[in-house]
C-alpha positions, 0 to 999 in steps of 0.5 A: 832911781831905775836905769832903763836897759839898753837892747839892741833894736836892728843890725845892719850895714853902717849906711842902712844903720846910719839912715835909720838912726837919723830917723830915730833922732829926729822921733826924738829917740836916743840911740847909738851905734856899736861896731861902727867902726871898719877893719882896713888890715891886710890887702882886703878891707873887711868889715869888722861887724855888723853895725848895731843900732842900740836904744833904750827899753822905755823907747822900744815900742816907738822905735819899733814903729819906727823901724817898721816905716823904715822898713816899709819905705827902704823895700819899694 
């Protein structure tokens, strides 16, 4: 049995990530996000890093679609 690998698709904000997310799920297109977790030590809260959406290879030509709607829409 072959196992898909996981890339990264996009790296953002966790907000921008988390919208984009929930438009891959409902293309029924499995993904998490990594490094979605924030950093709050010391007197100024940093973000630990950026967010990055992760999906599968099988489902990169999909979710580059997409991600281009994505795109297309969040600039107007």
């Amino acid at each position: 049995m072959s196992q898909d690998r996981i890339v990264e698709l996009y790296r953002g904000e966790l907000w921008d990530c988390q919208l984009l997310e929930s438009m891959l799920k409902d293309e029924n297109i499995d993904c998490f996000l990594q490094n979605s977790v924030r950093s709050g030590y010391g007197p100024i809260v940093i973000s630990a890093q950026l967010v990055q959406i992760m999906i599968r290879d099988a489902d990169a030509e999909r979710a580059l679609e997409v991600l281009q709607r994505y795109e297309s829409n969040i600039r107007k």
